[in-house]
VEXVO-99352 format. One record per residue (C-alpha): x, y, z; residue number from 1; chain. Coordinates in Angstrom, 2 decimals, always signed. Layout:
    east   north      up  nr kette
       X       Y       Z NUM     A
...
This chain:
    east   north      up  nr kette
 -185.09  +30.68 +118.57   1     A
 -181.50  +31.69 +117.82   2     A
 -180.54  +35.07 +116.77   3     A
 -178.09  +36.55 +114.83   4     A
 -176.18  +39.84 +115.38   5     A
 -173.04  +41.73 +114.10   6     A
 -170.76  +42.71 +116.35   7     A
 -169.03  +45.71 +115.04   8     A
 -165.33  +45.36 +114.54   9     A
 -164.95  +41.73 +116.18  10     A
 -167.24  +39.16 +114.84  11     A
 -170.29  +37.81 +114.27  12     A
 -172.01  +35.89 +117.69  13     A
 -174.91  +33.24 +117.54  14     A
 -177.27  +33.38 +120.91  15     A
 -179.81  +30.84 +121.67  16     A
 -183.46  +32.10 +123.29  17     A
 -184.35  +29.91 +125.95  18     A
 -187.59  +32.05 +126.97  19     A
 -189.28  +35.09 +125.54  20     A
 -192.46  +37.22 +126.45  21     A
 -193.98  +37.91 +123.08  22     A
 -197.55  +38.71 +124.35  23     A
 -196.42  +40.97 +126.96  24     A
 -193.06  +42.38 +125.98  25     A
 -193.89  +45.78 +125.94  26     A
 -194.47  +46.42 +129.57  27     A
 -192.89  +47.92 +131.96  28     A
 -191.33  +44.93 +134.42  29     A
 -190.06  +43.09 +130.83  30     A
 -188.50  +45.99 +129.76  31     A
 -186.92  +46.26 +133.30  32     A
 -185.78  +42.72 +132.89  33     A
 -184.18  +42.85 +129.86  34     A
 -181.63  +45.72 +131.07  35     A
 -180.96  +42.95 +134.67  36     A
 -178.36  +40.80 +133.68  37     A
 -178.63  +38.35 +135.86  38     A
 -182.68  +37.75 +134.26  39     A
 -181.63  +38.17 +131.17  40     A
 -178.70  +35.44 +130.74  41     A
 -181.10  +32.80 +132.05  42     A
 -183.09  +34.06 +128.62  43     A
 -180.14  +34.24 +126.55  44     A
 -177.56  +32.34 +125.79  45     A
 -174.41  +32.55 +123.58  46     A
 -174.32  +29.47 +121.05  47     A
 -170.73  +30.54 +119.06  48     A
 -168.87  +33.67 +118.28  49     A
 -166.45  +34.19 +115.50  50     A
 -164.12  +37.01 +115.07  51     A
 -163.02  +39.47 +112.12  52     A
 -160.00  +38.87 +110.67  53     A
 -158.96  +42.48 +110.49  54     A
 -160.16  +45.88 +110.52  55     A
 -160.87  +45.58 +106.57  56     A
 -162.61  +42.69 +106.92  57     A
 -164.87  +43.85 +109.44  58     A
 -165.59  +46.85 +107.17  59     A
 -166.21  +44.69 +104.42  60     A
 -169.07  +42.78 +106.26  61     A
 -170.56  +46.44 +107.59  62     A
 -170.72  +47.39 +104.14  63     A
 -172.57  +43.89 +102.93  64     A
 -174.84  +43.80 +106.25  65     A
 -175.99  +47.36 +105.40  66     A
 -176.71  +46.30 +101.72  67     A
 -178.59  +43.35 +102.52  68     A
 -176.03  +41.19 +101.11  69     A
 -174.87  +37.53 +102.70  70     A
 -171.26  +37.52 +102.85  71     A
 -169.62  +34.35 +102.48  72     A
 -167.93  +34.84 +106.17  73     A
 -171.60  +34.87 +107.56  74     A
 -172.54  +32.16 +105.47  75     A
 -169.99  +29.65 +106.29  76     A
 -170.78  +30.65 +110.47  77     A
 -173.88  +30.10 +110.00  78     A
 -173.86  +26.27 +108.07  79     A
 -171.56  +25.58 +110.80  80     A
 -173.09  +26.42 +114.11  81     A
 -177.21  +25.64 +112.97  82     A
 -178.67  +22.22 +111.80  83     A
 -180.34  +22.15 +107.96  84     A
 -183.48  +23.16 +107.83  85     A
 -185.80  +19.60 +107.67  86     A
 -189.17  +18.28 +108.36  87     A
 -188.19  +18.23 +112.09  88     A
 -185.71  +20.13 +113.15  89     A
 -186.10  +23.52 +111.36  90     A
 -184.64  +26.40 +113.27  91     A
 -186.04  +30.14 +113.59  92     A
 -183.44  +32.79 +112.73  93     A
 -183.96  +35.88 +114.19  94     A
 -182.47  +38.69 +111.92  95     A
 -182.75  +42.36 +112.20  96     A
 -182.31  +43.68 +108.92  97     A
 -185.29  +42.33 +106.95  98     A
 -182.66  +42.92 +103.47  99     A
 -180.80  +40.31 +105.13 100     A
 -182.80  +37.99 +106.56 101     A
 -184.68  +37.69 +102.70 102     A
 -181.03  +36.75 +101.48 103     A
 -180.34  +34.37 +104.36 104     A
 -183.72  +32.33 +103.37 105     A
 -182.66  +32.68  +99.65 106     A
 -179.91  +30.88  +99.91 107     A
 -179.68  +28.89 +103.15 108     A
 -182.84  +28.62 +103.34 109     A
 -183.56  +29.24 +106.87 110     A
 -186.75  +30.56 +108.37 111     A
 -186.12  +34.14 +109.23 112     A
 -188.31  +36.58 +111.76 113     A
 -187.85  +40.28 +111.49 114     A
 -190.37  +41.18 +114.42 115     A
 -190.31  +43.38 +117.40 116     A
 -189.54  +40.62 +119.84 117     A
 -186.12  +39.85 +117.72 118     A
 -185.52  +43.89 +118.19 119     A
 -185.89  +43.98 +121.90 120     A
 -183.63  +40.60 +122.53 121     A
 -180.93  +42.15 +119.85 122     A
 -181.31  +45.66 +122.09 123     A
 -180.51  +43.44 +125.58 124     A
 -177.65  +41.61 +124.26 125     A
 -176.05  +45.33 +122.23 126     A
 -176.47  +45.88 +126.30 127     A
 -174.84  +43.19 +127.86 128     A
 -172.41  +42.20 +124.70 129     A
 -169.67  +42.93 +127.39 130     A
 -170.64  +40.58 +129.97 131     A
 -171.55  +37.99 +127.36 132     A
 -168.66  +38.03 +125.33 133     A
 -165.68  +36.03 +127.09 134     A
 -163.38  +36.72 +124.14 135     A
 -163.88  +40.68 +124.73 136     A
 -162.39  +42.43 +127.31 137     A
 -163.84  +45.57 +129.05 138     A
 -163.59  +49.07 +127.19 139     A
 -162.41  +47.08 +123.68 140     A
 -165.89  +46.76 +122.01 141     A
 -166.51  +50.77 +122.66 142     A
 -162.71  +51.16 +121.23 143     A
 -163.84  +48.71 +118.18 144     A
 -167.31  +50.22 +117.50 145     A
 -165.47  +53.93 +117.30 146     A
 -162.94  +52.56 +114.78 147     A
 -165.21  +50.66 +112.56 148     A
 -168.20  +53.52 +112.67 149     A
 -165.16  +56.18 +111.74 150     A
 -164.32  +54.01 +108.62 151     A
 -167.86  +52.91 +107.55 152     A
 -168.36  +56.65 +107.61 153     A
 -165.68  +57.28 +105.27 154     A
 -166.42  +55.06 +102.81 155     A
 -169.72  +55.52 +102.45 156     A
 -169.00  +59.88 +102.06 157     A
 -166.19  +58.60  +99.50 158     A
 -167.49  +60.20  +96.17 159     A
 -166.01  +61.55  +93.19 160     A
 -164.33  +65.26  +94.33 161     A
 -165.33  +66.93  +91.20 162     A
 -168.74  +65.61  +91.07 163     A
 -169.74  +67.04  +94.66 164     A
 -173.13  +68.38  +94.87 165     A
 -173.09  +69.58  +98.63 166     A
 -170.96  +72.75  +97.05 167     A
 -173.70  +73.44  +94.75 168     A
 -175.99  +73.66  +97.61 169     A
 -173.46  +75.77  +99.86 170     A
 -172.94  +77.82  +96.98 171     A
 -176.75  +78.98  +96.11 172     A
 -177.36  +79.15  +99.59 173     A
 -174.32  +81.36  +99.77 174     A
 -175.51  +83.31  +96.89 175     A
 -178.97  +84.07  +97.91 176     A
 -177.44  +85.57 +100.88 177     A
 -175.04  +87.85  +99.46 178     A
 -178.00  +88.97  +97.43 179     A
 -179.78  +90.24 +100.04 180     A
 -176.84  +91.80 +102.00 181     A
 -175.73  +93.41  +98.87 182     A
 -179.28  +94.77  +98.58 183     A
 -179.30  +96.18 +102.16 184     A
 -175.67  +97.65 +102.21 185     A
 -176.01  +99.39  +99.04 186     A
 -179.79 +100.76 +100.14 187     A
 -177.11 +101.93 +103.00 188     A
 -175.08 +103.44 +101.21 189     A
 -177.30 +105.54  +98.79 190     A
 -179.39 +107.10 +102.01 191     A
 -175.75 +107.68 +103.54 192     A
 -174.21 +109.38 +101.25 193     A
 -177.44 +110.90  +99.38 194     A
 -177.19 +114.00 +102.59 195     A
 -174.15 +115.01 +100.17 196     A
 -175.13 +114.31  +96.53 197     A
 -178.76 +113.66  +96.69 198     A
 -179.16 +113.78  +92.61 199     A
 -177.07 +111.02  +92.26 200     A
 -179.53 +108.72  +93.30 201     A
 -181.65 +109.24  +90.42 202     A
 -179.08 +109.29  +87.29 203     A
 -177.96 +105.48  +88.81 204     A
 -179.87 +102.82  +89.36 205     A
 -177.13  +99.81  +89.84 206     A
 -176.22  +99.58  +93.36 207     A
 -172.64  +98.78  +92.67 208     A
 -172.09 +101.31  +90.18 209     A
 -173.25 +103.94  +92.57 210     A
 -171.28 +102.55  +95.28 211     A
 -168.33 +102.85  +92.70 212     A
 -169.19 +106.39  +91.80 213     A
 -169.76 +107.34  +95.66 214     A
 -166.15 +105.79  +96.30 215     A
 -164.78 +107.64  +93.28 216     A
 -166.39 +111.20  +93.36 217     A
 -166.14 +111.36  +97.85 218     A
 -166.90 +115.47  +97.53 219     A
 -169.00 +116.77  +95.03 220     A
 -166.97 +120.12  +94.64 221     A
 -164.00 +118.72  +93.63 222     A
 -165.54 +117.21  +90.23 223     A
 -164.83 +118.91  +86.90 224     A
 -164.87 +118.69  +83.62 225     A
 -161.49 +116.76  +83.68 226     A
 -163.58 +113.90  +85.56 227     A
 -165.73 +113.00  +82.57 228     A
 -163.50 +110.28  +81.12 229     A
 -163.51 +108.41  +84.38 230     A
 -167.06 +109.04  +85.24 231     A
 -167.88 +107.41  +81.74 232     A
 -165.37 +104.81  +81.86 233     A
 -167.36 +103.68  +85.34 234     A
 -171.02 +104.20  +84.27 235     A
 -170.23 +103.15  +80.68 236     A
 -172.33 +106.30  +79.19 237     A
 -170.67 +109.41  +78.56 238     A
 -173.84 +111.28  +78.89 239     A
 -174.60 +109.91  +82.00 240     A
 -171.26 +110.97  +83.14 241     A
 -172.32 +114.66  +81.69 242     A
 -175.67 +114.84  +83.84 243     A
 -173.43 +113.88  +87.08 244     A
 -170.59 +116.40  +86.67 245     A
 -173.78 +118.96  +86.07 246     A
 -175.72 +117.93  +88.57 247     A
 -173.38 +118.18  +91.11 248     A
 -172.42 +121.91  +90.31 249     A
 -176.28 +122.64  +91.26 250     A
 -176.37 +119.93  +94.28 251     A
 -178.91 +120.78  +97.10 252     A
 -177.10 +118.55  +99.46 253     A
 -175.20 +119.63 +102.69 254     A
 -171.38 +119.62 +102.73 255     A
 -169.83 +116.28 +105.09 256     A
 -167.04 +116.42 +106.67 257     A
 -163.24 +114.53 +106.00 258     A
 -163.85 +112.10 +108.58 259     A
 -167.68 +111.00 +107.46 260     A
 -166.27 +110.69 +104.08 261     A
 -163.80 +108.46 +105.27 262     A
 -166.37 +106.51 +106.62 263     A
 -168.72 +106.65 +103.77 264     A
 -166.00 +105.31 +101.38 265     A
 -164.53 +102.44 +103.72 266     A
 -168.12 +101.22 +103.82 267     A
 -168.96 +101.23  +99.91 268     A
 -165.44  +99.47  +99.70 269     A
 -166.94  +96.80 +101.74 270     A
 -170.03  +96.44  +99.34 271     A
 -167.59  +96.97  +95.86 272     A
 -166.06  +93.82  +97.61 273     A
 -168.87  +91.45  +98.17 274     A
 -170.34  +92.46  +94.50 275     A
 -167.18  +91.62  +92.88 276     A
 -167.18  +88.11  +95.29 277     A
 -170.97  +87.69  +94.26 278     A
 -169.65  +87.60  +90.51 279     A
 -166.68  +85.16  +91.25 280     A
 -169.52  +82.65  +92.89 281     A
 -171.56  +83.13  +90.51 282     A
 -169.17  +81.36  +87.96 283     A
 -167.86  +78.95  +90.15 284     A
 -171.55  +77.81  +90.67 285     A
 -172.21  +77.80  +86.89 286     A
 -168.84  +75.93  +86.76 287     A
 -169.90  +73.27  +89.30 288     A
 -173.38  +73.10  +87.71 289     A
 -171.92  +71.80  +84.74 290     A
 -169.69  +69.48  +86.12 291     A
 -172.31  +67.68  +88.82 292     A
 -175.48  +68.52  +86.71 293     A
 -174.79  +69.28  +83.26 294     A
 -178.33  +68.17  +81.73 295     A
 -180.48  +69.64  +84.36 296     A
 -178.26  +73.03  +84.33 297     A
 -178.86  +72.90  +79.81 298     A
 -182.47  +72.45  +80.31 299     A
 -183.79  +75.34  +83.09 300     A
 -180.51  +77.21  +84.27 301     A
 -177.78  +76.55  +86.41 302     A
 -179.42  +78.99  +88.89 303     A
 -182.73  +77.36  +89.12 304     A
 -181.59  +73.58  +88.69 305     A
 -179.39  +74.72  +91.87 306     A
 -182.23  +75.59  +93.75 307     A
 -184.31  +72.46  +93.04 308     A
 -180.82  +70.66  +94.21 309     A
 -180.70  +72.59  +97.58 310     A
 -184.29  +72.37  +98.19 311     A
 -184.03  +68.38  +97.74 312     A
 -180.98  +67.95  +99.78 313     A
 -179.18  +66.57  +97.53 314     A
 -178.98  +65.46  +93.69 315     A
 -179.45  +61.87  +94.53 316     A
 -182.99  +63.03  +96.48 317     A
 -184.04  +65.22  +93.38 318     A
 -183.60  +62.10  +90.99 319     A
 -185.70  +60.04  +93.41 320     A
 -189.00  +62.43  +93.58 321     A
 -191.79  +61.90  +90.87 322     A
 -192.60  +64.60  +88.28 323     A
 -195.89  +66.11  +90.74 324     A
 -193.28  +66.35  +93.78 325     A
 -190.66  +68.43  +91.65 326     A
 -194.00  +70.57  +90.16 327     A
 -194.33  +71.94  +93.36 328     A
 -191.09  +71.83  +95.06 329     A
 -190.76  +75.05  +97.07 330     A
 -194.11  +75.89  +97.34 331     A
 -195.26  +73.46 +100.31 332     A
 -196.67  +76.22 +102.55 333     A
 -199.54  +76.86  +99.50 334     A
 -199.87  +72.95  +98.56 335     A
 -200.68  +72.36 +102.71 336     A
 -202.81  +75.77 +103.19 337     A
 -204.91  +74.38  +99.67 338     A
 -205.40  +70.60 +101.04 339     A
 -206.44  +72.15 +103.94 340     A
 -208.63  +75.03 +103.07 341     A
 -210.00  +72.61  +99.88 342     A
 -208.57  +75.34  +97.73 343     A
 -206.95  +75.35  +94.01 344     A
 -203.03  +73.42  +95.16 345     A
 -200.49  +75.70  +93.50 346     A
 -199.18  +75.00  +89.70 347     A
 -195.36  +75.35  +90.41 348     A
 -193.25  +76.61  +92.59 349     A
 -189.16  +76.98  +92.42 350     A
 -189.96  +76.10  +88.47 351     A
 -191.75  +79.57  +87.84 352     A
 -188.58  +81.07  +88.17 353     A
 -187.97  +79.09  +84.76 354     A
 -188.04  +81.23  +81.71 355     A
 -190.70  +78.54  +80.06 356     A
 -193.26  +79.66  +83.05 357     A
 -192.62  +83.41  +82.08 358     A
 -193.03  +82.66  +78.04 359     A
 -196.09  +80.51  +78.12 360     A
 -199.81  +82.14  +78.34 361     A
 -201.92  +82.24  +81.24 362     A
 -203.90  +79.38  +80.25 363     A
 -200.94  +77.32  +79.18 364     A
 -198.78  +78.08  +82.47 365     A
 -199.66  +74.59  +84.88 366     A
 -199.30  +72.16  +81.38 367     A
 -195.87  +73.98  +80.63 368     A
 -194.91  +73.58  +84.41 369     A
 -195.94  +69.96  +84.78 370     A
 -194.26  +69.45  +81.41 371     A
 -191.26  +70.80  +82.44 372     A
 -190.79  +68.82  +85.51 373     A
 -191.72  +65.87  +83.93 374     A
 -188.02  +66.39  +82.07 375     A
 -186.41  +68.04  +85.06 376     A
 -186.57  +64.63  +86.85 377     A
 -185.33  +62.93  +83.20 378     A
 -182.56  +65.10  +83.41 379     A
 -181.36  +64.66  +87.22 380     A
 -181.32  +61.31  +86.83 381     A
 -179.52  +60.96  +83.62 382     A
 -176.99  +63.43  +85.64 383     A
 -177.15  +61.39  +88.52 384     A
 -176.20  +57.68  +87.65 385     A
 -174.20  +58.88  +84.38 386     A
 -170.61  +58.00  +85.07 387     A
 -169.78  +60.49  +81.93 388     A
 -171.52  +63.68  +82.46 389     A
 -172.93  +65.45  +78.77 390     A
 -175.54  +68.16  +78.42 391     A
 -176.52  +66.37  +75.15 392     A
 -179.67  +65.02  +76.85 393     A
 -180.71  +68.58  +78.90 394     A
 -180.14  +70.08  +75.33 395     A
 -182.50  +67.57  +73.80 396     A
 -184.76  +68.08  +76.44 397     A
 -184.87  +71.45  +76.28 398     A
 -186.08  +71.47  +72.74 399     A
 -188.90  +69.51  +73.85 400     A
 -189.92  +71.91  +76.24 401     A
 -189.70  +74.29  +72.96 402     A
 -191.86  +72.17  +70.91 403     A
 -194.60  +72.12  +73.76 404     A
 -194.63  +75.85  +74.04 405     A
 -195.12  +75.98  +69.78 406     A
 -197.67  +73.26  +69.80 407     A
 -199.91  +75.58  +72.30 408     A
 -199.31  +78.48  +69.63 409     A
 -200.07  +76.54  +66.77 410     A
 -200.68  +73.13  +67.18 411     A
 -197.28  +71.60  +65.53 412     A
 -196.56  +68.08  +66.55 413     A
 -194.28  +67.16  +69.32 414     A
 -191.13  +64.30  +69.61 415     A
 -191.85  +61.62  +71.78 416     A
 -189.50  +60.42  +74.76 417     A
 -188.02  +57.83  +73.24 418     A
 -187.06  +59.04  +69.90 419     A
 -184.83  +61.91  +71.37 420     A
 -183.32  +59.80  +73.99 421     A
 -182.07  +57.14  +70.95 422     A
 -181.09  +59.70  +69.12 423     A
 -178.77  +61.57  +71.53 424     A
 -177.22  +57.89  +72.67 425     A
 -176.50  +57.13  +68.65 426     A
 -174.98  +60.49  +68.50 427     A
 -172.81  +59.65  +71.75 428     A
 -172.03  +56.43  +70.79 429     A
 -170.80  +57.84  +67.36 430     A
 -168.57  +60.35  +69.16 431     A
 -167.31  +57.38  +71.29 432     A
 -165.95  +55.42  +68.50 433     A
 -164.30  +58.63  +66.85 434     A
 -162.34  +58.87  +69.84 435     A
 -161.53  +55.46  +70.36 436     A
 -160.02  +55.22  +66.95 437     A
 -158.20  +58.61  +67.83 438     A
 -156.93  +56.92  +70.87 439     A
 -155.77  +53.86  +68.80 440     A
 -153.27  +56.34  +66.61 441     A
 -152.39  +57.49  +69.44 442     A
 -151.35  +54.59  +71.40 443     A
 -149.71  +53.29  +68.16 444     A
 -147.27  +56.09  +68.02 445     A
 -146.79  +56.14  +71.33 446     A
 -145.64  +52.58  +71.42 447     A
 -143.44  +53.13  +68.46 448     A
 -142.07  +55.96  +70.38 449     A
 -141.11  +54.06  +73.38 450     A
 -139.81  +51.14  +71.32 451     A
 -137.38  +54.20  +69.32 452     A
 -136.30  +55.16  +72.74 453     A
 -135.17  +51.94  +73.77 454     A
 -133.47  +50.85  +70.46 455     A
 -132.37  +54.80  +69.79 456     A
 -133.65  +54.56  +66.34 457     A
 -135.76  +57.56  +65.23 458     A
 -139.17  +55.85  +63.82 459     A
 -140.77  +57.90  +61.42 460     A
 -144.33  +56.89  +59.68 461     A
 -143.99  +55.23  +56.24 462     A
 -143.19  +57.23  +53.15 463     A
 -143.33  +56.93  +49.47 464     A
 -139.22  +56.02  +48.27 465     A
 -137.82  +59.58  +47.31 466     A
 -134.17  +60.63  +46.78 467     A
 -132.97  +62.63  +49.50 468     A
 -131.52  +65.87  +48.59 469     A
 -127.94  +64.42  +49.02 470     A
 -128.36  +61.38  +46.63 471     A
 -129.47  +63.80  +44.35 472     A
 -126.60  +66.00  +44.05 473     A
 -124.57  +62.61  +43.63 474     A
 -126.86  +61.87  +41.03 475     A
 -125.72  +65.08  +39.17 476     A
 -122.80  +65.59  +39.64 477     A
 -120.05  +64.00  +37.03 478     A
 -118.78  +60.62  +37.94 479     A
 -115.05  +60.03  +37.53 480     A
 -113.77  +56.89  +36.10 481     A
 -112.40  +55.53  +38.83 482     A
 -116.23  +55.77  +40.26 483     A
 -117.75  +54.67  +37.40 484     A
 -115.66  +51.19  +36.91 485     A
 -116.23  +50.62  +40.96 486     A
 -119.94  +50.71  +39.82 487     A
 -119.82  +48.62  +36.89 488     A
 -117.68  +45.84  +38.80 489     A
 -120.46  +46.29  +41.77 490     A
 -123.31  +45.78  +38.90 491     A
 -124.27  +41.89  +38.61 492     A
 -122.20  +40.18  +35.50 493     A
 -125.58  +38.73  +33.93 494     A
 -124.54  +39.63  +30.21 495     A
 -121.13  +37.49  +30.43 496     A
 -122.56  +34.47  +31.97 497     A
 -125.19  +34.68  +29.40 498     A
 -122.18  +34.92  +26.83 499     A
 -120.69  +32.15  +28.20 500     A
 -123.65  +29.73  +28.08 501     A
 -124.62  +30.44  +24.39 502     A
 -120.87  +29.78  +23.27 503     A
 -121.50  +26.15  +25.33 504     A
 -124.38  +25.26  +23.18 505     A
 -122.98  +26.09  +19.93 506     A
 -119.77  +24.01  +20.98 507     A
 -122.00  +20.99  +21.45 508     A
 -124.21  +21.21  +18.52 509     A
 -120.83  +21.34  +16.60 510     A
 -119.70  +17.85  +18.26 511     A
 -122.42  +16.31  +17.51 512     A
C-alpha cells in the first residue's frame, strides 16, 4: 500500500507500507510500535518527496486539500512516482481525507482507502516526519507548520468587514446584559434614595427618568415652584412635574446628609450612563442587522433575528438548520424534558418573542410559529449567500406571514413561495438595469470630461443652433458700409457667373 500525506509548508511525501496489522491494530503493543522508530521504519518507507515552491504555494494546496480538491501539483507527483492503474499492477492509495481521495479516483483513477489503518500509519509518520524526512532539518517542520497554520487561519477568517456577524452576536449578548444591570442599578437606586423622597417612587415608573430626576432634584427642600419647567422638560408632563414639586413639600422621608447625597448622585450618574450606552447599541445593532441580515431583520425584528443569530453561532449555522430546528431554537431544555417525560414538545421558543406569536389566537399560535420559521430560514439564507444584501425578500416574506394570520380570521387565500420570490427578483432585476443605464450616462460624461481635460476644450452636451446674445446685438445693430461691402465681397458670386454663362449661349446661338 502506499500512502499519501501533506506535509504542511514543505511538500507533499509518498511512503510505501511494507507490513501492517489490520486485524489487530488497535492494541496495546501495535500502538506501542508505531511511536518506536526503529519498528516502525522497517513498516514504512519513504517512496519520493516533493517540496512547495513557496509559502503561497503551500497555502494554496492547504486550501485545495481542505476542499477536497486535486491540485494539479499533487496530480503531476502522483502520475510520476505510482504505475497506472491495470489489470495487474493496480496500486492502493491510502488517503485521509475521504473529499480527496473521491477526486483522486475521479480523475486518476486510483483505488483509494480511507480506513482506520491508513489513520494510524498517517499518525506514525506526522510522528517520525523528522527522522524520515532527509530534506528537513530538525526544528524546521515545527517552524513551517506554525507559519502555514497562521496563514491558513487568516484566510479562511478573511470575510467582508461590513458584513461581520460575530458583532451582531457580541452586541445582543452585550445588550441583554446591560438590560439586566440597568434593571438592578436602577432597583438600587430607587430603594437608595426612596429613605429621602419616598413618593417619588410612585409618580415614575421609568428607571432612567427617575434616576434623572434623583440626580436633578438631590434634596427635596430645595424644590420650588421655579423647578417646574425643568421637572417637565425631564418627565415630559407638566402635571407630573406638578404632583412632584407637591409631593415633596408633604414628603414623609428622613433628611440625608451632603455626603450620602454625593453618593446617591455619583451612582445614578453611573446608571444615566449605561442607559444612554444601552440606546447607542441599540442602533448600532439595528445598524449591523441591516447590513449582515437585512431580510431576516424586515421579517421578525432586528432584536429577535439577533437572537436566533447568537443562539446558532453564527449566520452561516442559522441558514443551515431546517424549519423544525429554528421552531424551537432556544427552547431545548422543554423539547429534551418532553422527549423524555413523553410530554407535548414545545411550539416555539426564541420566535414567541415575535409579534406574529403575540397577534395570532391560541389555537392558531404553533401553525403561525412553524409558519414563521419556515420563512425565517428563507430569509437567512437569502441573507447569507446574497453578495448584494436587500430587505426586498424579508419584506415579501413578511407579508406572507400577514396573509397566514388573515386566512385563520377569514379564510382569504394565501401567495405561494414561488410567486413572491419571482416577483421580488423581476422587481430587482428592473432596478438593476435602471442603474446600469444611469451608470452608462455617467461614464459617458465622465469620459468626455477626461478627454476635455486633456485637450482643454470645455465639452458641453449637444444643443439646438441659437444665436448667442453677442451675435445678436451684431445682428441689430446698424452695419456701416465699409462692413456691409466686406460682406457682400465674402458672399459667393453665384449671380455673375450665372450672368456670364447666359451671355455665352446667346453669343453662340447668334454664330450659328
Amino acid at each position: 500500500m502506499a500512502i499519501f500525506q501533506e506535509l504542511t509548508a514543505f511538500g507533499y511525501a509518498l511512503f510505501e507500507c511494507l507490513q501492517n496489522e489490520e486485524i489487530g491494530y488497535k492494541l496495546a503493543n501495535v500502538q506501542k510500535a508505531v511511536q518506536d522508530l526503529v519498528k516502525f521504519g522497517k513498516a514504512v518507507k519513504l517512496k519520493s518527496f516533493v517540496p512547495f515552491k513557496n509559502a503561497a504555494h503551500a497555502l494554496e494546496n492547504a486550501n485545495d486539500i481542505s476542499e477536497g480538491v486535486l491540485n494539479d501539483h499533487l496530480k503531476n507527483f502522483l502520475e510520476m512516482n505510482l504505475p497506472r492503474p491495470g489489470k495487474k499492477k493496480n496500486p492502493i492509495l491510502g488517503v485521509v481525507d475521504k473529499n480527496l481521495a473521491s477526486s483522486v479516483k475521479a480523475e486518476l483513477g486510483f483505488d483509494c482507502e480511507t480506513s482506520e489503518i491508513v489513520l494510524e500509519i498517517v499518525r506514525g509518520i506526522r510522528l517520525h516526519s523528522d527522522k524520515l524526512l532527509n530534506q528537513v532539518k530538525e526544528g524546521e517542520l515545527v517552524k513551517a507548520q506554525l507559519g502555514l497554520g497562521h496563514s491558513y487561519s487568516r484566510a479562511k477568517v478573511k470575510f467582508n468587514v461590513n458584513r461581520a456577524d460575530n458583532m451582531i452576536i457580541q452586541a445582543i449578548s452585550l445588550l441583554d446584559q446591560l438590560d439586566k444591570d440597568i434593571n438592578t442599578f436602577a432597583m438600587r437606586v430607587r430603594e437608595w434614595y426612596s429613605w429621602h423622597f419616598p413618593e417619588l417612587v410612585k409618580i415614575i415608573n421609568d428607571n432612567h427618568i427617575y434616576s434623572v430626576l434623583a440626580k436633578f432634584i438631590r434634596n427635596k427642600t430645595d424644590l420650588t415652584e421655579d423647578h417646574l419647567d425643568a421637572l417637565a422638560e425631564i418627565t415630559g408632563d407638566k402635571l407630573k412635574a406638578k404632583q412632584i414639586i407637591d409631593a415633596a413639600r408633604v414628603s414623609m422621608g428622613t433628611d440625608i446628609s451632603e455626603l450620602d447625597m454625593i453618593n446617591i448622585e455619583h451612582f445614578a450618574d453611573r446608571v444615566i450612563n449605561l442607559a444612554d450606552y444601552r440606546k447607542n447599541l441599540h442602533e448600532y445593532l439595528l445598524f449591523k442587522m441591516n447590513n449582515v441580515a437585512p431580510n431576516l431583520s424586515a421579517l421578525i425584528g432586528e432584536v429577535v433575528g439577533a437572537r436566533l443569530i447568537s443562539h446558532a453561532g453564527s449566520l452561516a449555522n442559522l441558514s443551515k438548520y431546517p424549519a423544525s430546528t429554528v421552531q424551537i431554537l432556544g427552547a431545548e431544555k422543554a423539547l429534551f424534558r418532553a422527549l423524555k417525560t413523553k410530554g407535548n414538545t414545545p411550539k416555539y421558543g426564541l420566535l414567541y418573542h415575535s409579534s406574529f406569536i403575540g397577534r395570532a389566537g391560541v389555537k392558531n399560535k404553533g401553525r403561525i410559529s412553524r409558519f414563521l420559521a419556515n420563512k425565517c430560514t428563507i430569509a437567512s439564507r437569502i441573507d447569507c449567500f446574497t453578495d448584494k444584501p436587500t430587505s426586498k425578500f424579508g419584506e415579501a416574506l413578511k407579508n406572507q406571514v400577514e396573509e397566514r394570520l388573515k386566512f385563520y380570521e377569514s379564510g382569504t387565500a394565501v401567495t405561494k413561495n414561488a410567486d413572491v420570490i419571482k416577483k421580488v427578483i423581476e422587481e430587482l432585476e428592473k432596478e438593476s438595469d435602471e442603474e446600469m443605464d444611469v451608470d452608462k450616462v455617467q461614464s459617458a460624461t465622465s469620459v468626455k470630461r477626461k478627454a476635455s481635460e486633456v485637450t482643454g476644450e470645455e465639452v458641453s452636451p449637444p444643443k439646438k443652433h441659437k444665436k448667442s446674445k453677442t451675435q445678436a446685438n451684431n445682428d441689430d445693430k446698424p452695419k456701416d458700409k465699409d462692413e456691409e461691402t466686406v460682406e457682400e465681397s465674402s458672399k459667393p458670386k453665384k449671380k455673375k457667373k450665372d450672368k456670364k454663362k447666359a451671355t455665352k449661349d446667346i453669343k453662340k446661338k447668334d454664330k450659328s
